[in-house]
N, CA, C and O atoms as a Maestro MAE file, in Angstrom:
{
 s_m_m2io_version
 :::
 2.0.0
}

f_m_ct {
 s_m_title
 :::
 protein
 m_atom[316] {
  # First column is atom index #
  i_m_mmod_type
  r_m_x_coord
  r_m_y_coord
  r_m_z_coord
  i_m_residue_number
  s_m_chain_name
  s_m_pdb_residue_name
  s_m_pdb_atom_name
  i_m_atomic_number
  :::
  1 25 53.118 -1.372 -34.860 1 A "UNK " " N  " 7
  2 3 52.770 -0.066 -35.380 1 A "UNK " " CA " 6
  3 2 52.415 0.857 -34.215 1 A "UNK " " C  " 6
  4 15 51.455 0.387 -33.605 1 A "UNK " " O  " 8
  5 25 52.749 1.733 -33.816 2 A "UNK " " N  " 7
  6 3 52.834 3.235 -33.429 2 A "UNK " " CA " 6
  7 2 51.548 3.737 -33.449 2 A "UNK " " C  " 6
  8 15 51.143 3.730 -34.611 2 A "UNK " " O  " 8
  9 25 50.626 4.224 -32.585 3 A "UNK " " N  " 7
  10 3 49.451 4.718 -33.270 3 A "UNK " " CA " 6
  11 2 48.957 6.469 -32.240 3 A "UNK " " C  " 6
  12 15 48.840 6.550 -31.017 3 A "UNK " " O  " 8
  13 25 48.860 7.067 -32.775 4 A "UNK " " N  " 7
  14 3 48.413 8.313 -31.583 4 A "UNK " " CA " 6
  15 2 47.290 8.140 -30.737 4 A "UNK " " C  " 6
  16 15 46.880 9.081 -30.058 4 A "UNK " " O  " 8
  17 25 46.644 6.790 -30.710 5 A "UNK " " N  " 7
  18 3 45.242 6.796 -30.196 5 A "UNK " " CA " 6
  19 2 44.220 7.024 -30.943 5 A "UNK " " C  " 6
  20 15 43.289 6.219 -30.978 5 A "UNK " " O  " 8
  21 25 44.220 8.145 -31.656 6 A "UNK " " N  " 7
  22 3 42.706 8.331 -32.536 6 A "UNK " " CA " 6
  23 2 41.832 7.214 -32.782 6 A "UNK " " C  " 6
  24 15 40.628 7.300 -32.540 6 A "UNK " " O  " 8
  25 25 42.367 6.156 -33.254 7 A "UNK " " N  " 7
  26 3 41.695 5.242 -34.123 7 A "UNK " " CA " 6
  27 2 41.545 4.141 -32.685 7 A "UNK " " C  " 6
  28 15 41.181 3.068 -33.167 7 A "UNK " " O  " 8
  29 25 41.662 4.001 -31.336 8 A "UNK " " N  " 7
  30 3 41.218 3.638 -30.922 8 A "UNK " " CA " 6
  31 2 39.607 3.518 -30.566 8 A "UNK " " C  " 6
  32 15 38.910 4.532 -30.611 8 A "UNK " " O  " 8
  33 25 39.031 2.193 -30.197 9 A "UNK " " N  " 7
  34 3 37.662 2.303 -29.876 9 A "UNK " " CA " 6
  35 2 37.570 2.813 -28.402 9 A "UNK " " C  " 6
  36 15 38.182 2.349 -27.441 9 A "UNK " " O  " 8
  37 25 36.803 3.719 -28.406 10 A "UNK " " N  " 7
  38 3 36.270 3.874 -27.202 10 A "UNK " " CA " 6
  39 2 34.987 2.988 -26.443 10 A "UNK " " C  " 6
  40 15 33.788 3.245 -26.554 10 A "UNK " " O  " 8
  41 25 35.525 2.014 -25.746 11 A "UNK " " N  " 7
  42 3 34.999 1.232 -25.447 11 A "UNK " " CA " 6
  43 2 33.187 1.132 -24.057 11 A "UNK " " C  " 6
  44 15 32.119 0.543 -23.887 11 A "UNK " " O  " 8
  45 25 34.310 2.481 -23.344 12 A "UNK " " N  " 7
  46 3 33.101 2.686 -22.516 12 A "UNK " " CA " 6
  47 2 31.784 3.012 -23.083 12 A "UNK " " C  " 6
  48 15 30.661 2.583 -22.818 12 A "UNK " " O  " 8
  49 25 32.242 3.952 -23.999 13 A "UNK " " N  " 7
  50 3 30.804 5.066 -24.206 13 A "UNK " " CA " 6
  51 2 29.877 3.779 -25.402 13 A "UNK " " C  " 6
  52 15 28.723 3.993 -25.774 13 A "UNK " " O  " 8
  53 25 30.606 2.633 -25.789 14 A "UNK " " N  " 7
  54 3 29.912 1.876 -26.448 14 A "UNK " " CA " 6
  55 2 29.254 0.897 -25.808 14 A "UNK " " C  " 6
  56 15 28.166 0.355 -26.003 14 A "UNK " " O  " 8
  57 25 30.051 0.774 -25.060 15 A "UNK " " N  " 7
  58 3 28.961 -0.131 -23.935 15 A "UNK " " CA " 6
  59 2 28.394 0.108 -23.078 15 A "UNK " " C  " 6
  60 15 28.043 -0.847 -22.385 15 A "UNK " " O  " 8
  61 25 27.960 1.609 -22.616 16 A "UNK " " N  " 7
  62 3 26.889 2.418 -22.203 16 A "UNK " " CA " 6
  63 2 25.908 2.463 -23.284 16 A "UNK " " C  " 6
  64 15 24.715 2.309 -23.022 16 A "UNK " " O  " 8
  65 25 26.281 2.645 -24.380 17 A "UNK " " N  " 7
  66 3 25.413 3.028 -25.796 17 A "UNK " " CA " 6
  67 2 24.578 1.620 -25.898 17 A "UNK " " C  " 6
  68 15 23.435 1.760 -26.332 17 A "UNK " " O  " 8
  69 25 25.032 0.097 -25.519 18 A "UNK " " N  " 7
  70 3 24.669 -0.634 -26.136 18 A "UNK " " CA " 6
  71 2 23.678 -1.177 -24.953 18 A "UNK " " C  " 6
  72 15 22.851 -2.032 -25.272 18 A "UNK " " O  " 8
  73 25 23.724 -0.727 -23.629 19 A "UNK " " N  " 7
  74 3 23.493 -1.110 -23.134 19 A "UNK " " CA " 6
  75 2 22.033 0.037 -22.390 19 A "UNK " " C  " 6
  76 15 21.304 -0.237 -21.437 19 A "UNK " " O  " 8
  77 25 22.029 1.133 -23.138 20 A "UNK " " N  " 7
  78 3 20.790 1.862 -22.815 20 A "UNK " " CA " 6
  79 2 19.746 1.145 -23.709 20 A "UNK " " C  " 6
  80 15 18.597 0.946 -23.315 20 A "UNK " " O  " 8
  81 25 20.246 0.721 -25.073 21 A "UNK " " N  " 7
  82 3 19.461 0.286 -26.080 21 A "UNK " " CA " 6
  83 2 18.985 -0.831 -25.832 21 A "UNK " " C  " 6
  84 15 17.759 -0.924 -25.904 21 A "UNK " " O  " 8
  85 25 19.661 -1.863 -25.515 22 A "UNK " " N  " 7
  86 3 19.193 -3.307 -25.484 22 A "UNK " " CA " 6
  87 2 19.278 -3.702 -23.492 22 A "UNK " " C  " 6
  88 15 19.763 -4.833 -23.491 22 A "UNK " " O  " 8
  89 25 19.114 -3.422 -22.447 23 A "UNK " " N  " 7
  90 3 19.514 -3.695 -21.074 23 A "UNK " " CA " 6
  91 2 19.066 -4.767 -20.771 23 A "UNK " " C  " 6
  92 15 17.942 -5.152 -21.095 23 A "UNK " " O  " 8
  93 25 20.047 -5.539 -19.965 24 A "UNK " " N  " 7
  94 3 19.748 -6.714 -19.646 24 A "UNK " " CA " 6
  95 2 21.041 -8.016 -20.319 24 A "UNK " " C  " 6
  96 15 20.874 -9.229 -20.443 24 A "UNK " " O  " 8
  97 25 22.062 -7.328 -20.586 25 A "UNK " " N  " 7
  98 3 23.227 -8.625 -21.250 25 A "UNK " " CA " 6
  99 2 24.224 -8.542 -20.769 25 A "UNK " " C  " 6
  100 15 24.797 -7.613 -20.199 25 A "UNK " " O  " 8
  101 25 24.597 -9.982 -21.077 26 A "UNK " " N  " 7
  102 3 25.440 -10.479 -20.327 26 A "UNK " " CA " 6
  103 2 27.328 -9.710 -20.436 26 A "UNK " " C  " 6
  104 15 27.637 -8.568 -20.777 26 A "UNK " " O  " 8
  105 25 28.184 -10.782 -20.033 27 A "UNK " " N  " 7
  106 3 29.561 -10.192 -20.342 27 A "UNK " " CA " 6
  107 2 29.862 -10.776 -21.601 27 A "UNK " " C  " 6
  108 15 30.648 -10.209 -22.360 27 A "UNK " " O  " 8
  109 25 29.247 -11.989 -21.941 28 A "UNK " " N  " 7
  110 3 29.796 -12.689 -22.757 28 A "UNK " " CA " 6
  111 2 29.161 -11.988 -24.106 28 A "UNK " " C  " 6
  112 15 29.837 -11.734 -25.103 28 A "UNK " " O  " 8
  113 25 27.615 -11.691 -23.963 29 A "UNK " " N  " 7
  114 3 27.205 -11.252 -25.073 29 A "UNK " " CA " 6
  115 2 27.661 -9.835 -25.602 29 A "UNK " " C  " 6
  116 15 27.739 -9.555 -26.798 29 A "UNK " " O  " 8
  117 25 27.948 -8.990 -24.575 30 A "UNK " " N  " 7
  118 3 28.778 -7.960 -24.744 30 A "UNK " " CA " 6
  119 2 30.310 -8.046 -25.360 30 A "UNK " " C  " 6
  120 15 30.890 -7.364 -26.205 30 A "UNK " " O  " 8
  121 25 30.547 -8.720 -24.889 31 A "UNK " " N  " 7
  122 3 31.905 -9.230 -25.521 31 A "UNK " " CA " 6
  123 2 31.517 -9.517 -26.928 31 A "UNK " " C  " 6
  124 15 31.975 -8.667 -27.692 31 A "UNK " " O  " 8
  125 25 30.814 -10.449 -27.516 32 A "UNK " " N  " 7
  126 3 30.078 -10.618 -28.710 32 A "UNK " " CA " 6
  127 2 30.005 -9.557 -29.755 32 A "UNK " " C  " 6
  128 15 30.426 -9.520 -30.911 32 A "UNK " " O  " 8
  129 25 29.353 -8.710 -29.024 33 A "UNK " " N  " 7
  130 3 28.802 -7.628 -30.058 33 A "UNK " " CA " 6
  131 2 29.952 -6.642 -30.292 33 A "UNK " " C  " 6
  132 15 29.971 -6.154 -31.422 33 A "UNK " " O  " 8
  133 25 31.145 -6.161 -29.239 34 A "UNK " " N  " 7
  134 3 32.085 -5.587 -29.806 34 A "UNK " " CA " 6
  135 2 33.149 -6.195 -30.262 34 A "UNK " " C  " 6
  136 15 34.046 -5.510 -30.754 34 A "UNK " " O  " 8
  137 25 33.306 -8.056 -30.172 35 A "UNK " " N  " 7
  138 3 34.405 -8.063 -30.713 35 A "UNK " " CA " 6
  139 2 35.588 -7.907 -30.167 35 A "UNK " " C  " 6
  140 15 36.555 -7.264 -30.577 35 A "UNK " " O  " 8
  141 25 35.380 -8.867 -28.715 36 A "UNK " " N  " 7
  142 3 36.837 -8.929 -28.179 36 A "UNK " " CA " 6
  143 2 36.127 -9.663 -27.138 36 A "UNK " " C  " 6
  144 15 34.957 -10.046 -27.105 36 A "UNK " " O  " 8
  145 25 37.169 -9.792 -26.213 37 A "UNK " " N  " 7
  146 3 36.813 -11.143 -25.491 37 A "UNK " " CA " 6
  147 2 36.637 -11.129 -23.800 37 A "UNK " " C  " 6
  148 15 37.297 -10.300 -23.172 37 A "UNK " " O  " 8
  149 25 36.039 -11.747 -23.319 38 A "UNK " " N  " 7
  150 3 35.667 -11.984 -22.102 38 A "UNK " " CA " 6
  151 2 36.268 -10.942 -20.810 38 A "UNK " " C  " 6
  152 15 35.542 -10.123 -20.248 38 A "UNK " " O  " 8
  153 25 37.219 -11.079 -20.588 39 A "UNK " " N  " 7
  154 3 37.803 -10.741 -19.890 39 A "UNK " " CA " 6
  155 2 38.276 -9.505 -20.119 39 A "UNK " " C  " 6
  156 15 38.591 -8.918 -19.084 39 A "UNK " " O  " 8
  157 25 38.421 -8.957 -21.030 40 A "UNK " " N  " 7
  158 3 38.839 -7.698 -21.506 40 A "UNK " " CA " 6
  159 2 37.480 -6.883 -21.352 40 A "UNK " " C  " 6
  160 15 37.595 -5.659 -21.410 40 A "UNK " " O  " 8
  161 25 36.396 -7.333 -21.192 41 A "UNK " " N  " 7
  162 3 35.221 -7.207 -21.380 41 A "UNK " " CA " 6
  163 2 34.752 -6.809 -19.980 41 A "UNK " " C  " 6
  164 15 33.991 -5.848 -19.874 41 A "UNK " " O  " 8
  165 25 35.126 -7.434 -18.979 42 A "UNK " " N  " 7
  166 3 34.795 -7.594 -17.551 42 A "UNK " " CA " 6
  167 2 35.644 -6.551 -16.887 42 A "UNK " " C  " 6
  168 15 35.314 -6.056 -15.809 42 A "UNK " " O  " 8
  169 25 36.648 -6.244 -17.475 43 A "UNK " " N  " 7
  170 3 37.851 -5.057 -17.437 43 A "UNK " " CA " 6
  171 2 36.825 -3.758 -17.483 43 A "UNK " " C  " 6
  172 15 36.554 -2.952 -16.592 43 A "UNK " " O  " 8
  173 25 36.402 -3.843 -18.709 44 A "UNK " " N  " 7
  174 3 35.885 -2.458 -18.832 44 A "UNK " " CA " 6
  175 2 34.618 -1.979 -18.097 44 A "UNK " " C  " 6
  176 15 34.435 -0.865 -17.607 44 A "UNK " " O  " 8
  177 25 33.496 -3.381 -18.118 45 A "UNK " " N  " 7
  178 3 32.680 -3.739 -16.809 45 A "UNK " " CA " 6
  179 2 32.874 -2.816 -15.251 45 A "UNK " " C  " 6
  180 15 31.931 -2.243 -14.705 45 A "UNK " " O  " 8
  181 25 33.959 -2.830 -14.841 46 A "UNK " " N  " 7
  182 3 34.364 -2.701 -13.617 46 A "UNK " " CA " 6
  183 2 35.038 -1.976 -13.769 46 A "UNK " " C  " 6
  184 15 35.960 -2.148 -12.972 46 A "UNK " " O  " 8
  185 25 35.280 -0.744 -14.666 47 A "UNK " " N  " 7
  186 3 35.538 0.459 -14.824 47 A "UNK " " CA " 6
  187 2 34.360 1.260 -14.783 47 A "UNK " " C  " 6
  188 15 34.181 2.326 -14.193 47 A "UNK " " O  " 8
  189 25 33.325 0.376 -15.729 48 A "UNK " " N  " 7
  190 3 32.027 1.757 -15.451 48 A "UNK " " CA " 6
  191 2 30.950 0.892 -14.137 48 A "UNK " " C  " 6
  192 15 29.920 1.436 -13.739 48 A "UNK " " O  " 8
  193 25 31.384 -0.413 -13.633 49 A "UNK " " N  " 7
  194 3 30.988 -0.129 -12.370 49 A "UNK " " CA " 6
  195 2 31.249 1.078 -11.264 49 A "UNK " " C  " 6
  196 15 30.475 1.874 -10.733 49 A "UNK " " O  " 8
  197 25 32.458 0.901 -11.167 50 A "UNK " " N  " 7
  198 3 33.356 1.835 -9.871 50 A "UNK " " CA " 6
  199 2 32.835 3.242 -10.088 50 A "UNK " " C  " 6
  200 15 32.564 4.085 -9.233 50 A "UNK " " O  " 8
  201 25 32.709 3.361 -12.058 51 A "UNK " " N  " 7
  202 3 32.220 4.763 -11.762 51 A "UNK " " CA " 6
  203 2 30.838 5.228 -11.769 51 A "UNK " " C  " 6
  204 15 30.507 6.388 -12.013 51 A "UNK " " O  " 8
  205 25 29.710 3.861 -11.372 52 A "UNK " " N  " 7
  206 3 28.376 3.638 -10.783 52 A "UNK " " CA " 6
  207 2 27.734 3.912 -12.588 52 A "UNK " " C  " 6
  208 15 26.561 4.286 -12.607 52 A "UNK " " O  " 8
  209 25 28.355 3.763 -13.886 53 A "UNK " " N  " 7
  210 3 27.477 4.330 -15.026 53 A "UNK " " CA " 6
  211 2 27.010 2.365 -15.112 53 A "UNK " " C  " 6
  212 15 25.825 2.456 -15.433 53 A "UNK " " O  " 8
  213 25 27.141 1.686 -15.064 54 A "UNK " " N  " 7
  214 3 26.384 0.414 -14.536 54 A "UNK " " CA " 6
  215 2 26.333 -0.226 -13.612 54 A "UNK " " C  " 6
  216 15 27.144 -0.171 -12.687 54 A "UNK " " O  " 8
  217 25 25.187 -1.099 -13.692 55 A "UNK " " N  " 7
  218 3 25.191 -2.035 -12.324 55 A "UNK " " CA " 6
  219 2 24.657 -3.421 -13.026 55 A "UNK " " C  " 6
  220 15 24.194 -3.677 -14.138 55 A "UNK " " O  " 8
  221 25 24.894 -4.069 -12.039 56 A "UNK " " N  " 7
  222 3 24.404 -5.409 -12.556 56 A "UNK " " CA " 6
  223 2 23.768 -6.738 -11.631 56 A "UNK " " C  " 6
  224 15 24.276 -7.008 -10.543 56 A "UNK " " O  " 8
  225 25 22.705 -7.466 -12.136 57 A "UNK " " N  " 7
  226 3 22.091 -8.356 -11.267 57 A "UNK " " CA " 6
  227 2 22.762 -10.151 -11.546 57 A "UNK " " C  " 6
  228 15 23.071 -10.525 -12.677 57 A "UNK " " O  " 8
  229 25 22.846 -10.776 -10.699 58 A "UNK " " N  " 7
  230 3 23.399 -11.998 -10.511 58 A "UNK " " CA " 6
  231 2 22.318 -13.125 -11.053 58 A "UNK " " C  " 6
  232 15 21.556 -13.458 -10.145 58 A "UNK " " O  " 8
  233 25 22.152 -13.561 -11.870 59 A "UNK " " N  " 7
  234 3 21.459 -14.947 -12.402 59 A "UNK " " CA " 6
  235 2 22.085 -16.000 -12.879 59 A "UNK " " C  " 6
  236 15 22.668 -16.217 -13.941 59 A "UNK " " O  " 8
  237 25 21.797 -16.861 -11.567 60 A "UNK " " N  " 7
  238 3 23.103 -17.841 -11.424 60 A "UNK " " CA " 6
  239 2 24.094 -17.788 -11.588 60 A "UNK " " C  " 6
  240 15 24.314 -16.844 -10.828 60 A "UNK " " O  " 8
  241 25 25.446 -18.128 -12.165 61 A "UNK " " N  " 7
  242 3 26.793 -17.917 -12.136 61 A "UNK " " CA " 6
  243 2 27.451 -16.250 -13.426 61 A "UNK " " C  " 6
  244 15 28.546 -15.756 -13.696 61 A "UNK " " O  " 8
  245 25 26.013 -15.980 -13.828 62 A "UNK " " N  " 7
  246 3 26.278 -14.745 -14.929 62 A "UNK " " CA " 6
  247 2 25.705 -13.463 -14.094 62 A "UNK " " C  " 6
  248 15 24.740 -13.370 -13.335 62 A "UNK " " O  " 8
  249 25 26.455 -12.727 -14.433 63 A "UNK " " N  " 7
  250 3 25.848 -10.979 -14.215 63 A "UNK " " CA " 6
  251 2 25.181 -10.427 -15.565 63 A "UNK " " C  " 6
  252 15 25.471 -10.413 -16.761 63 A "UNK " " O  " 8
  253 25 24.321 -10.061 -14.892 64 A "UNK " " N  " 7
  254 3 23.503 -8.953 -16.065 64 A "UNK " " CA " 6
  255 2 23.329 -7.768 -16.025 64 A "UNK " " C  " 6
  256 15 22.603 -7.212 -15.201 64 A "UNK " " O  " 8
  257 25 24.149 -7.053 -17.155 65 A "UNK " " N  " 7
  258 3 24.409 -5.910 -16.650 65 A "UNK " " CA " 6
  259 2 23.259 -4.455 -17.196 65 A "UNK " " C  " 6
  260 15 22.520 -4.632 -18.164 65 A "UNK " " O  " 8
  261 25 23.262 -3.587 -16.713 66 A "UNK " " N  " 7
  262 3 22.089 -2.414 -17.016 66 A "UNK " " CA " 6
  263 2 22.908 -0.989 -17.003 66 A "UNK " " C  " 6
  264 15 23.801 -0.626 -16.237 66 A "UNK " " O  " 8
  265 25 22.357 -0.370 -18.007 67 A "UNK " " N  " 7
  266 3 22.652 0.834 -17.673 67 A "UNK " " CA " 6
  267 2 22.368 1.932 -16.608 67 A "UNK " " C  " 6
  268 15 21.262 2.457 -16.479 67 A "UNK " " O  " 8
  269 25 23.047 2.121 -16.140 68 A "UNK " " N  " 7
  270 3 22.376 2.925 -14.692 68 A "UNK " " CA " 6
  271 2 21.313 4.102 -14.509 68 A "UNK " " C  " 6
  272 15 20.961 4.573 -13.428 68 A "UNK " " O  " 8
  273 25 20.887 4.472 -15.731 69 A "UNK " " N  " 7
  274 3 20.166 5.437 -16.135 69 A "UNK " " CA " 6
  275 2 18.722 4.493 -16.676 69 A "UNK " " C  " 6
  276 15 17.533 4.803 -16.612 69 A "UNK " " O  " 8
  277 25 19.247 3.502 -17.105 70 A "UNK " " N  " 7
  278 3 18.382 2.366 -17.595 70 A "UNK " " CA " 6
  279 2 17.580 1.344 -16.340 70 A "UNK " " C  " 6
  280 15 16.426 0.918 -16.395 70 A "UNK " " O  " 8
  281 25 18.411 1.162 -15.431 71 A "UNK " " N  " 7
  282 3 17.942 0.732 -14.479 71 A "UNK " " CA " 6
  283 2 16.852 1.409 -13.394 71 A "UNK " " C  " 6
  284 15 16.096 0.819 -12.622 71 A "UNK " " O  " 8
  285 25 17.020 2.746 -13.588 72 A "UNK " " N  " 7
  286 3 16.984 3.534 -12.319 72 A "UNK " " CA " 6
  287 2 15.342 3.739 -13.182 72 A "UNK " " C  " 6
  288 15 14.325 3.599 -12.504 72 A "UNK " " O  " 8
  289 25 15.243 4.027 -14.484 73 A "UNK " " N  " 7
  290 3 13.894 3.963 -15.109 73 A "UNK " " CA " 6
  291 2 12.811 2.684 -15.277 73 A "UNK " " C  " 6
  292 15 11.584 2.656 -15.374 73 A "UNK " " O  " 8
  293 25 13.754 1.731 -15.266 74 A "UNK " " N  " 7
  294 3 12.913 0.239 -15.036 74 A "UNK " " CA " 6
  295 2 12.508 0.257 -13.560 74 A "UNK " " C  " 6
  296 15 11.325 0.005 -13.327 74 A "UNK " " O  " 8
  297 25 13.305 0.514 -12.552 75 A "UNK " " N  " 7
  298 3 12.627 0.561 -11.361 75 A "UNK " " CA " 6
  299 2 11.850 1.860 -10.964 75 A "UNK " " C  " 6
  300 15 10.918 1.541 -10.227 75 A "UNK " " O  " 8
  301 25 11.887 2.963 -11.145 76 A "UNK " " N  " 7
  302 3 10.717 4.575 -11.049 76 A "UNK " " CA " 6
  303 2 9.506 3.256 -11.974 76 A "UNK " " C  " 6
  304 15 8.557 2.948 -11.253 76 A "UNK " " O  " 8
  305 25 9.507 2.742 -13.002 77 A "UNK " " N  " 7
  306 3 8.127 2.061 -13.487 77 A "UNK " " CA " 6
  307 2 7.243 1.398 -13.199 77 A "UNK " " C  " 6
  308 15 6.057 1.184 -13.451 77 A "UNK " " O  " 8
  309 25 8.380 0.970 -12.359 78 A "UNK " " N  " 7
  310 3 7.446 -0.071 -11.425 78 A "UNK " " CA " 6
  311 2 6.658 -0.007 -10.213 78 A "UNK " " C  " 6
  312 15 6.093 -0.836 -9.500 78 A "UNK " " O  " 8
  313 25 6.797 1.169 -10.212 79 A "UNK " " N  " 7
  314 3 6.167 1.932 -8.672 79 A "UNK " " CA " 6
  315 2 4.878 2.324 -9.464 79 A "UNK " " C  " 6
  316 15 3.968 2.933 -8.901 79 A "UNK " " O  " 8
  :::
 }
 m_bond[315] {
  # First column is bond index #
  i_m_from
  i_m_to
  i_m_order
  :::
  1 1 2 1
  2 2 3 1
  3 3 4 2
  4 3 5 1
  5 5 6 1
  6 6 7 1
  7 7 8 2
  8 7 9 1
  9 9 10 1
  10 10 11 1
  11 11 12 2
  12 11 13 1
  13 13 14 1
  14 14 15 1
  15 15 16 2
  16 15 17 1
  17 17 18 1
  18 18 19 1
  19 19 20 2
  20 19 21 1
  21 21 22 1
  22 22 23 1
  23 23 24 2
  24 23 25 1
  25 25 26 1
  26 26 27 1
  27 27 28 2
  28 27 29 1
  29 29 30 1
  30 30 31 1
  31 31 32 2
  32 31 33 1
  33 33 34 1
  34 34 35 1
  35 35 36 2
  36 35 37 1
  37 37 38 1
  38 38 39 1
  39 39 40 2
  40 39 41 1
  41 41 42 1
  42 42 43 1
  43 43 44 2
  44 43 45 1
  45 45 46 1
  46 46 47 1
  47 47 48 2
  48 47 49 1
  49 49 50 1
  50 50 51 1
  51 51 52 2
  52 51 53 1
  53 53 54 1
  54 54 55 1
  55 55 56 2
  56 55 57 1
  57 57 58 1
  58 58 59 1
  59 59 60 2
  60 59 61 1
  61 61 62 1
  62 62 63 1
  63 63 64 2
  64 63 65 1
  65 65 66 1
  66 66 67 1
  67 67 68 2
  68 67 69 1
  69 69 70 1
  70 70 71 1
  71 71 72 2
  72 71 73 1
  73 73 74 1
  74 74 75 1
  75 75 76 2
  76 75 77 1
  77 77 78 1
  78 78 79 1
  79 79 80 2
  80 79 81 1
  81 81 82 1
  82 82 83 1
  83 83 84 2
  84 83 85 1
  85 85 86 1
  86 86 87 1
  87 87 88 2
  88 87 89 1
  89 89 90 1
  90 90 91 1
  91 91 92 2
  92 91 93 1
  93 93 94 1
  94 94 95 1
  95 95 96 2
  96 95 97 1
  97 97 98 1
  98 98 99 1
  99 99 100 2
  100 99 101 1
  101 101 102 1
  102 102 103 1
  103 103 104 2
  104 103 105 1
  105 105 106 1
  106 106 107 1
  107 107 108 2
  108 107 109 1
  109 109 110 1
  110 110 111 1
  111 111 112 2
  112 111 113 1
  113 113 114 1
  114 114 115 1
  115 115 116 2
  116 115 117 1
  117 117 118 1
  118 118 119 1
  119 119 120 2
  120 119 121 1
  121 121 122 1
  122 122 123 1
  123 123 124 2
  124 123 125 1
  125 125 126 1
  126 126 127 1
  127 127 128 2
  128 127 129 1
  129 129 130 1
  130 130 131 1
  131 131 132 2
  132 131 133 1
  133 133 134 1
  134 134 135 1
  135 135 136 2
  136 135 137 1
  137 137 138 1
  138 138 139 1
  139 139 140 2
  140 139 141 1
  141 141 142 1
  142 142 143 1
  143 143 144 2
  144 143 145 1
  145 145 146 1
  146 146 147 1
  147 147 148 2
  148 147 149 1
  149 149 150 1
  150 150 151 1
  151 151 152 2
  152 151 153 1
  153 153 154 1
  154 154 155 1
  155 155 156 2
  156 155 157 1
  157 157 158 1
  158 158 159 1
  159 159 160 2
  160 159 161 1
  161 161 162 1
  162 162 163 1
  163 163 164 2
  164 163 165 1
  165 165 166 1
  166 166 167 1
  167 167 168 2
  168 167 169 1
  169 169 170 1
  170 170 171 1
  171 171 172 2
  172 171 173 1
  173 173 174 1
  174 174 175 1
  175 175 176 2
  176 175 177 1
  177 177 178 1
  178 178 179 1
  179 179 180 2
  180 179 181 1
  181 181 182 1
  182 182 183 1
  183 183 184 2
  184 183 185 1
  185 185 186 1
  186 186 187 1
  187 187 188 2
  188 187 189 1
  189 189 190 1
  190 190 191 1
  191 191 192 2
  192 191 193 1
  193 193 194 1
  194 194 195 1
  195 195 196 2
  196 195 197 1
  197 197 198 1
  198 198 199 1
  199 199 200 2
  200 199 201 1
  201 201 202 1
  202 202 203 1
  203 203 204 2
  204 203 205 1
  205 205 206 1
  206 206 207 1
  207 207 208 2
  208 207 209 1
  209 209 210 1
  210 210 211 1
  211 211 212 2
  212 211 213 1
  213 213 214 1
  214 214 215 1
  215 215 216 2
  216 215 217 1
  217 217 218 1
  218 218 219 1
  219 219 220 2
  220 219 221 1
  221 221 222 1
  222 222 223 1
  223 223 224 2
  224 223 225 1
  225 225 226 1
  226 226 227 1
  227 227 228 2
  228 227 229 1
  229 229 230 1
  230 230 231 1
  231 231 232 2
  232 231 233 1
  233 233 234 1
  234 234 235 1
  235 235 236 2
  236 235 237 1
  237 237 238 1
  238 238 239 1
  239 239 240 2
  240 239 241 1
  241 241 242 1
  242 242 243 1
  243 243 244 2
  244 243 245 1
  245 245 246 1
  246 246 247 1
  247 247 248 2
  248 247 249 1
  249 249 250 1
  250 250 251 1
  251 251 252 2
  252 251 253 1
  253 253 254 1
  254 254 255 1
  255 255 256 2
  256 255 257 1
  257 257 258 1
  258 258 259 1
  259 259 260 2
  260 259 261 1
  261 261 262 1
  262 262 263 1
  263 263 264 2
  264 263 265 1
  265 265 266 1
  266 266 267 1
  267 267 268 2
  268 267 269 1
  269 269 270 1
  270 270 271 1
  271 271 272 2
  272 271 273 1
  273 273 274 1
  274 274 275 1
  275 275 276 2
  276 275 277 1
  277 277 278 1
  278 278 279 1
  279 279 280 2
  280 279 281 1
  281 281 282 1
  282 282 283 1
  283 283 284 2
  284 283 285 1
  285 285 286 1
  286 286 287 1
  287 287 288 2
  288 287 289 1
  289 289 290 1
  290 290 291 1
  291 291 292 2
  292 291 293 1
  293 293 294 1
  294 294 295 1
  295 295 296 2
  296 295 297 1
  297 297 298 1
  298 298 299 1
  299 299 300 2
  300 299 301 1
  301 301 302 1
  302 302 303 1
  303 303 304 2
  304 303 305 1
  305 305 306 1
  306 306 307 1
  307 307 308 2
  308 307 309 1
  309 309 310 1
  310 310 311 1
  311 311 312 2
  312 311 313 1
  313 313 314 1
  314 314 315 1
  315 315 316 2
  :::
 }
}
C-alpha cells in the first residue's frame, strides 16, 4: 500500500516526549513502549544523538538514555 506519509509515526518527537517524562531508559525499553524493535530503535537514538536532543550514560553493556533538556536540569540540581 502507497501511503502519503501522514499516518506515519513520528518517531523522534515521541521519544523526546517519552523521554522528558520518564528519563533514564534504556533502548530496549524504548523500543517496548513504541512498539518496534531494537535496532530500529538505536537508528532513531543516533539521529537525535548527532542532533545533541539526547545523550546517554553507559551502565554496563546498556546505554541510558536522557533527554537533553532533562539532563542538563538533573545536573543545574545538583549543584
Amino acid at each position: 500500500m502507497i501511503t502519503n506519509g501522514s499516518d506515519r509515526i513520528d518517531y523522534t518527537s515521541r521519544v523526546k516526549g517519552i523521554l522528558a517524562k520518564e528519563p533514564g531508559l534504556s533502548v530496549k525499553e524504548l523500543a517496548e513502549r513504541l512498539k518496534t524493535n531494537r535496532q530500529f530503535m538505536a537508528g532513531v537514538l543516533k539521529v537525535l544523538e548527532e542532533r545533541r536532543e539526547v545523550s546517554y550514560r553507559k551502565v554496563g553493556p546498556a546505554r541510558i538514555y536522557y533527554a537533553t533538556v532533562a539532563l542538563n536540569e538533573e545536573s543545574n540540581g545538583a549543584k
